[in-house]
C-alpha positions as CSV (number, residue, x, y, z in Angstrom):
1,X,-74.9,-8.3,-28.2
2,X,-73.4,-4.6,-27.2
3,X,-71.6,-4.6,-23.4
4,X,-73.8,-3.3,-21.0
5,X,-72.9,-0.4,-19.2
6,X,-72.0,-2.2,-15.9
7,X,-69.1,-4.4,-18.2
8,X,-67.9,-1.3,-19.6
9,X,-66.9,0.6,-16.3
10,X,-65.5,-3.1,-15.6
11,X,-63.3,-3.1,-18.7
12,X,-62.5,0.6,-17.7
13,X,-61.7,-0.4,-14.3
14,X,-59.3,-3.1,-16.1
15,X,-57.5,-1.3,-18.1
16,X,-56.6,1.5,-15.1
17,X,-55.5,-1.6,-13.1
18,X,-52.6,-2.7,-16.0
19,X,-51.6,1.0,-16.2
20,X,-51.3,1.4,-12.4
21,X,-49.2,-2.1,-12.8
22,X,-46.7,-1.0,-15.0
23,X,-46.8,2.5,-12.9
24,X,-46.3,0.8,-9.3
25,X,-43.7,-1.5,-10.6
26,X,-45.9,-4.4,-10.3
27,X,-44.6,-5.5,-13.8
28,X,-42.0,-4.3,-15.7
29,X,-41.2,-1.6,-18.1
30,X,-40.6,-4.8,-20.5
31,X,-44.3,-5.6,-20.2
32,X,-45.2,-2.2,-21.0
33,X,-45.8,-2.6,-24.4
34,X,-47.7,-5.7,-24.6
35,X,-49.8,-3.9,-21.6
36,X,-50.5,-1.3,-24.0
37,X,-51.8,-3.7,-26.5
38,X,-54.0,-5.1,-24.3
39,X,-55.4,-1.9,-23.4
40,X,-55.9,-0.9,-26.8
41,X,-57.9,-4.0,-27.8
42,X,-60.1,-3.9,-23.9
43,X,-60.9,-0.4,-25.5
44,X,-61.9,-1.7,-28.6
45,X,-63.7,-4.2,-27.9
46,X,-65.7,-3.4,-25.3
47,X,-66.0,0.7,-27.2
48,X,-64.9,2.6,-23.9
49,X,-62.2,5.4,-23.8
50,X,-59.8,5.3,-21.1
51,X,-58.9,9.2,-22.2
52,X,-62.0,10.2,-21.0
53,X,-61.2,11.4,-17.4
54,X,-64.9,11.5,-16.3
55,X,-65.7,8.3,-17.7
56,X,-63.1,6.5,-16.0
57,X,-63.6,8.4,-12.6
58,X,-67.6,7.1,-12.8
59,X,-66.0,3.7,-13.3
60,X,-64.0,3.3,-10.4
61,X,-65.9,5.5,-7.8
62,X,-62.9,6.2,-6.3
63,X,-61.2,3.0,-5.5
64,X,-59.3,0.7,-7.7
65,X,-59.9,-2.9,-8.8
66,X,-57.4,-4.0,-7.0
67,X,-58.8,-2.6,-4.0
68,X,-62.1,-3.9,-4.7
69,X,-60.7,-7.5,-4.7
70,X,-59.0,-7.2,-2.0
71,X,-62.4,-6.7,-0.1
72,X,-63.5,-9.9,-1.7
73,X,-60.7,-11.3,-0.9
74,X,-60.8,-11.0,3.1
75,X,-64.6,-11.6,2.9
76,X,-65.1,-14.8,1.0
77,X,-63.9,-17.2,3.2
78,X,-65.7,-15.6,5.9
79,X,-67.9,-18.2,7.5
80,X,-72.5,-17.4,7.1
81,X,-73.4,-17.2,10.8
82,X,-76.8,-18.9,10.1
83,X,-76.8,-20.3,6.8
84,X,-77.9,-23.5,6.2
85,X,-78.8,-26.2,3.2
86,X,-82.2,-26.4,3.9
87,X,-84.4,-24.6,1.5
88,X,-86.4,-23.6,5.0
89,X,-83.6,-21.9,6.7
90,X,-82.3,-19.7,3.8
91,X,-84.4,-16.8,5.3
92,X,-82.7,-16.9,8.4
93,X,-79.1,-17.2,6.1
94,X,-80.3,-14.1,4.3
95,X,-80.7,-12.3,7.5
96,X,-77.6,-13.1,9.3
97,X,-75.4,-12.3,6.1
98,X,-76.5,-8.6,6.7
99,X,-74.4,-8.3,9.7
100,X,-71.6,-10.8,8.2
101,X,-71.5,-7.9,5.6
102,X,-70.8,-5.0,7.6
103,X,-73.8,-4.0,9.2
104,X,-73.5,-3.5,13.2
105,X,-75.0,-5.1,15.8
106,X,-75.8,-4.0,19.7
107,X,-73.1,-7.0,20.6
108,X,-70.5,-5.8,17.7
109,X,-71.2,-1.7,18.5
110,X,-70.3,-2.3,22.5
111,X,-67.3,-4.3,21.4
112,X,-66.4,-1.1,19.6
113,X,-67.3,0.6,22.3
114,X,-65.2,-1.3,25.1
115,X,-62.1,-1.0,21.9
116,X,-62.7,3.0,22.5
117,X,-62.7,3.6,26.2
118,X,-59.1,0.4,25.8
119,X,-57.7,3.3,23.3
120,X,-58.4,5.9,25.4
121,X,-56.8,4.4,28.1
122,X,-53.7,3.7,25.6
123,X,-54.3,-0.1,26.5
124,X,-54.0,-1.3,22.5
125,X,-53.7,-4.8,23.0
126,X,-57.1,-5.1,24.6
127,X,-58.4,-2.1,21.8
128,X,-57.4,-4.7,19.1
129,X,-59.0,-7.8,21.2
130,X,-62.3,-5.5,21.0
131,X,-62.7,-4.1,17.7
132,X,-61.0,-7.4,16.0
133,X,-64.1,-9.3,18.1
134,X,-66.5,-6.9,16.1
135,X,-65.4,-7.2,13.3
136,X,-66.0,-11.1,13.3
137,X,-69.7,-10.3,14.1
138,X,-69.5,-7.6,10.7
139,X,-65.9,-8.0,8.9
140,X,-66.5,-5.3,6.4
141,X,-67.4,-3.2,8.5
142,X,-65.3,0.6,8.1
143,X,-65.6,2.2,10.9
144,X,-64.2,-1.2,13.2
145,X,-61.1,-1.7,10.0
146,X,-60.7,2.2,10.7
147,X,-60.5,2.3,14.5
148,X,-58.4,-1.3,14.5
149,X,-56.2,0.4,12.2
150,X,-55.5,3.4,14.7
151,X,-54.4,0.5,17.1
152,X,-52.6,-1.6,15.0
153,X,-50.6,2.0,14.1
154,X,-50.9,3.3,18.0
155,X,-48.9,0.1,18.7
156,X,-46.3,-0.2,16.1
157,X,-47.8,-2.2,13.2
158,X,-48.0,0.3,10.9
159,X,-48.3,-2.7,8.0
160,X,-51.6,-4.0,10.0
161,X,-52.5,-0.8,10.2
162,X,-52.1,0.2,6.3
163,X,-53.8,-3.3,5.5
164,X,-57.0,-2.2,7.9
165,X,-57.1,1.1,6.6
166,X,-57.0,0.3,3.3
167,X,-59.8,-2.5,3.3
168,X,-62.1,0.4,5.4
169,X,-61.5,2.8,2.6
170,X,-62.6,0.2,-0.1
171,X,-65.9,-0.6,1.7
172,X,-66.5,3.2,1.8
173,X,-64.5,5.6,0.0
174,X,-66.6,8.8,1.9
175,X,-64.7,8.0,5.3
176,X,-62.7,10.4,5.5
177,X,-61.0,9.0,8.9
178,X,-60.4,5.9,7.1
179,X,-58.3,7.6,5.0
180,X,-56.7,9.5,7.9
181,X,-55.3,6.2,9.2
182,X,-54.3,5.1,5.9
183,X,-52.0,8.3,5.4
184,X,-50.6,7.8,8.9
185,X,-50.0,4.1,8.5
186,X,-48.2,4.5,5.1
187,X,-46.3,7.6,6.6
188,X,-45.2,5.2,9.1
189,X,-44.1,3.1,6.5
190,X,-42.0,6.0,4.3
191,X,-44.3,5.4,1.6
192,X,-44.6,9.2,1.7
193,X,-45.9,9.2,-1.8
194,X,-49.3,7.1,-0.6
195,X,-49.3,9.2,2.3
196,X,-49.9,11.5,0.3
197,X,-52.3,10.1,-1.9
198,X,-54.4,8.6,1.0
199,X,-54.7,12.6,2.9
200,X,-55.6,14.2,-0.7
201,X,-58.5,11.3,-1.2
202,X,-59.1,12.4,2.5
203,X,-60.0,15.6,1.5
204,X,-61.5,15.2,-1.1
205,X,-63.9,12.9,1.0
206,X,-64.2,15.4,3.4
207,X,-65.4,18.2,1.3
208,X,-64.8,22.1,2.0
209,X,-61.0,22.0,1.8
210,X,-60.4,19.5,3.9
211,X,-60.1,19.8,8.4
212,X,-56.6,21.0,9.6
213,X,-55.5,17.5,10.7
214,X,-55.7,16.2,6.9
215,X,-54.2,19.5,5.8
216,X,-51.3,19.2,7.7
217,X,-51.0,15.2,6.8
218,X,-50.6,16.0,3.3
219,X,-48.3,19.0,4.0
220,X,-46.3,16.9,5.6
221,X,-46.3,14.5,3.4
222,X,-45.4,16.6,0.6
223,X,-42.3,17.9,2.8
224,X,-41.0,14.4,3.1
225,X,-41.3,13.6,-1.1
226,X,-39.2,17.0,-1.6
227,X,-36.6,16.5,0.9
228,X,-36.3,12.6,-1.1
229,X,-35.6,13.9,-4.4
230,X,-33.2,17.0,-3.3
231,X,-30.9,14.1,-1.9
232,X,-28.1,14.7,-0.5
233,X,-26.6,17.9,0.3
234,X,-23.6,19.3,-1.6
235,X,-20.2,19.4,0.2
236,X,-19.3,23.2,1.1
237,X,-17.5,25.2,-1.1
238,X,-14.5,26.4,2.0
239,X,-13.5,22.4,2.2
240,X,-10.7,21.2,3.7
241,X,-7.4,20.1,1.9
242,X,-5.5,17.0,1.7
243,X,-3.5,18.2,5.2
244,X,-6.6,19.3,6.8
245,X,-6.3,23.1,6.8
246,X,-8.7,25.2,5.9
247,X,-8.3,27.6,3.1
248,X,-8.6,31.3,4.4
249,X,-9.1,34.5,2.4
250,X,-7.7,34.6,-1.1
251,X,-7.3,31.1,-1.4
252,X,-4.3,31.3,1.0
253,X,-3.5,28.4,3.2
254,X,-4.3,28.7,7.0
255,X,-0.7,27.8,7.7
256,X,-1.2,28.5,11.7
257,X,-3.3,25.2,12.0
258,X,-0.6,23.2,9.5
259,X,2.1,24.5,12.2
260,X,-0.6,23.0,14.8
261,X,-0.4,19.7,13.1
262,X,4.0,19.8,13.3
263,X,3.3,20.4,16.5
264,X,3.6,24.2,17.2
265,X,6.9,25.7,18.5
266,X,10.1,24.0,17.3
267,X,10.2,20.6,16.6
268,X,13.0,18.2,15.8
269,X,15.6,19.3,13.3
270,X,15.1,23.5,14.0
271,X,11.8,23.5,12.5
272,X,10.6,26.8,12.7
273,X,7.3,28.3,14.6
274,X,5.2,28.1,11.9
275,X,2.0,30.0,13.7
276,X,5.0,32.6,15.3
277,X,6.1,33.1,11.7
278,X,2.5,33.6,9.9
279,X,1.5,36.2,13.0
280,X,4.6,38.2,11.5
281,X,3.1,40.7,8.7
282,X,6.3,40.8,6.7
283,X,6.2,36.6,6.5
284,X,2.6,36.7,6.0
285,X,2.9,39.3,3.0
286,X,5.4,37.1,1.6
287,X,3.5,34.0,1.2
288,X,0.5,36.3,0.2
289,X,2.5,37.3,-2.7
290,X,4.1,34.1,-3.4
291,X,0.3,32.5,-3.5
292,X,-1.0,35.0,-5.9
293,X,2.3,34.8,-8.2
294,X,2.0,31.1,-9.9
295,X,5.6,31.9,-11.9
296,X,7.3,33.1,-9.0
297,X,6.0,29.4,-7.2
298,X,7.6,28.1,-10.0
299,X,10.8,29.5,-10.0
300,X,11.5,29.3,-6.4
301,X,10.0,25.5,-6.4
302,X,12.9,24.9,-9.1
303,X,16.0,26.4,-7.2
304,X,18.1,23.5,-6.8
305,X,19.3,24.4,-3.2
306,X,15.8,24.3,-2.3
307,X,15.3,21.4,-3.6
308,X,18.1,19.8,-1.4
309,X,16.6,21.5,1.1
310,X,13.4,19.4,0.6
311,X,14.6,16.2,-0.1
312,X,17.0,16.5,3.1
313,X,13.8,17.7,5.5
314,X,12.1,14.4,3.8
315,X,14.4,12.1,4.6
316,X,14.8,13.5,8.3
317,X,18.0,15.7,7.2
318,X,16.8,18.7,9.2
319,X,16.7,22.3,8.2
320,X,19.5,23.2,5.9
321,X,21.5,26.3,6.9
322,X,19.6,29.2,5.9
323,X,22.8,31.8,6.0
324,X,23.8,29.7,3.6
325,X,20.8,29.4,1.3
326,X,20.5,32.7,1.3
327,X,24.2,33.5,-0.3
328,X,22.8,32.4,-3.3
329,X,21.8,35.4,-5.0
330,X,19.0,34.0,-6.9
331,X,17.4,32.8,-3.8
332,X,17.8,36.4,-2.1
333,X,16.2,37.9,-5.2
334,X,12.9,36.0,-5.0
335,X,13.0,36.7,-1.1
336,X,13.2,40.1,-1.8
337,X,10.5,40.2,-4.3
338,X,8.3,38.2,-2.1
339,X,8.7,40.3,0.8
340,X,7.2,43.0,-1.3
341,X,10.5,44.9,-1.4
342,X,11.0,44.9,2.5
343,X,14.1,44.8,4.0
344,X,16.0,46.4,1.6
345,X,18.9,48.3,2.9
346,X,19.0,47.5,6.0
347,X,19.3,49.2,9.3
C-alpha cells in the first residue's frame, strides 16, 4: 500500500531533522555521508522530494520535528486531572484533558493575571510562582510558556527562558510574542544566530513587515553575527618598535622620546641630550639624510672607530672622545655628507 499523505510530510519532516543534525553539529561531518544515504533511501521509499521547497515548508508548518517532540516530551508525563479506569468516568477524563492540553481556565487565566500585575511590579519570583501555577492547570498552554519565559529572562535565566519560549512557539507557531522571547532569551545567550532566526520567524508570524520591536531584534541581531566574523581588529599600521618609539614622518625614528627613555639631559658617561640634539635642524637633517641613504648607514655602521665606540658605550665605557673621532677623515666625510653639506668652511 502507497504512504498516505500524512506519512509523507512525516518522512519529509525526517529527513529535514538529519540535515539540520549534521548542520547544528548534532552529529558529525563524518556522519554526513551515511546521513545522506539515509535521506536518499526515506525519499525513495516513501516518493517525496526534499528539493521541493513548498513541499517541505507544508510538511513542517513551521516548526521542526525536533521541536514537535519536544512538546511531547514535557507533556506526556503530565498527570490527567480526572481520568480514571472506569469505563463510566472516561467522559469526565475526556473533559478535563482539554484544559491539561492547553486550554485556559477562569482559575489558570487569574493565575496569569496575578503573574502580570507580579511583572509589572518587577516582582519575578512571585510572576514565575503564578504563571508556572497555570501552567499546571494547562501545560501547553503559549501564552503562560511565553509570559513565564519573559520572567525566567527578566530575572536572569535566559536558558529557562529559551526552553519556555521555544516550547510556546511549538504549540503555536502564529505567536509572534513567543517568538519575541525566544530571540531575547537566545540573544541573552550569544546564540545571536537563533536570535536571529527566532525575530525573522517573528515576523514572519506577524505579517506586514513585521512591528518595530521585532525589527530592531533582528537588526540587532544581525549587528552581533557581523561583528563575530570580522574578528579581531588589525594592529595599526604607525606601531611601535622594539624600544617603544614611535615612527614619525618618513619612516624616521622619534628619537626625542628614545632620549626620554635614557633619561633626558645627560646621563652617565657624557651622553648627550638626545631631545636638545633632534630640536637642532642641522642634527635633525643629518639623521634625515642618513635614514633615507641605506649605503651611507652602511658605511658609517662599518667604520671601525665607531664600532669601538659602540662596543665601549655597551660595556659601560662611556662616550669616546669625539675630537678624536672626528680626526679620522673618513668619519668627517660622511658627517659632512650627512649634514647636507653644512658647515663647510667655517666661520
Amino acid at each position: 500500500m502507497a504512504p498516505t499523505e500524512s506519512k509523507k510530510r512525516l518522512a519529509l519532516a525526517i529527513i529535514d531533522f538529519l540535515n539540520t543534525s549534521v548542520k547544528d553539529g548534532t552529529l558529525t561531518a563524518d556522519d554526513a555521508e551515511s546521513i545522506e544515504i539515509a535521506q536518499s533511501c526515506i525519499a525513495d521509499t516513501f516518493k517525496v522530494d526534499p528539493s521541493n521547497e513548498a513541499a517541505m515548508k507544508e510538511a513542517l508548518g513551521g516548526q521542526s520535528l525536533a521541536s514537535i517532540y519536544s512538546v511531547y516530551e514535557k507533556l506526556r508525563n503530565k498527570p490527567s486531572a480526572g481520568s480514571s479506569s472506569s469505563a463510566g468516568s472516561q467522559a469526565k477524563a475526556d473533559e478535563t484533558q482539554k484544559p491539561q492540553s492547553g486550554a485556559p481556565t477562569p482559575e489558570s487565566d487569574k493565575l496569569k493575571s496575578e503573574g502580570n500585575a507580579a511583572m509589572a511590579r518587577k516582582d519575578y519570583n512571585a510572576a514565575l510562582d503564578r504563571y508556572t501555577q497555570a501552567l499546571a492547570i494547562a501545560p501547553a498552554n503559549p501564552i503562560y510558556l511565553s509570559n513565564r519565559a519573559a520572567a525566567y529572562s527578566a530575572s536572569g535565566q535566559s536558558e529557562k527562558a529559551a526552553e519556555d519560549a521555544e516550547l510556546a512557539t511549538s504549540v503555536d507557531p502564529k505567536y509572534s510574542k513567543a517568538w519575541s522571547r525566544l530571540g531575547l532569551a537566545r540573544f541573552d545567550m550569544a546564540d545571536y544566530h537563533g536570535a536571529k532566526e527566532a525575530y525573522e520567524k517573528g515576523i514572519e508570524a506577524e505579517g506586514n513587515g513585521g512591528s518595530d520591536a521585532m525589527k530592531r531584534g533582528l537588526e540587532t541581531s544581525k549587528r552581533k553575527i557581523e561583528e563575530a566574523s570580522r574578528g579581531p581588529e588589525p594592529p595599526a599600521d604607525d606601531v611601535d618598535d622594539a624600544l617603544g618609539a614611535s615612527r614619525g614622518a618618513g619612516g624616521m625614528p622619534d628619537l626625542s622620546s628614545l632620549a626620554g627613555m635614557l633619561g633626558g639631559g645627560r646621563g652617565g658617561g657624557g651622553m648627550p641630550d638626545l631631545g636638545s640634539l633632534m630640536s637642532n635642524p642641522m642634527f635633525a637633517n643629518m639623521a634625515q639624510n642618513l635614514m633615507s641613504n641605506p649605503d651611507m648607514l652602511n658605511n658609517l655602521m662599518n667604520n671601525p672607530q665607531l664600532r669601538q665606540m659602540a662596543e665601549n658605550f655597551g660595556q659601560g665605557g662611556g662616550m669616546p672622545d669625539m675630537s678624536s673621532l672626528m680626526s679620522d677623515p673618513n668619519v668627517a666625510e660622511m658627517a659632512r655628507n650627512l649634514m647636507g653639506g653644512a658647515g663647510r668652511g667655517g666661520q
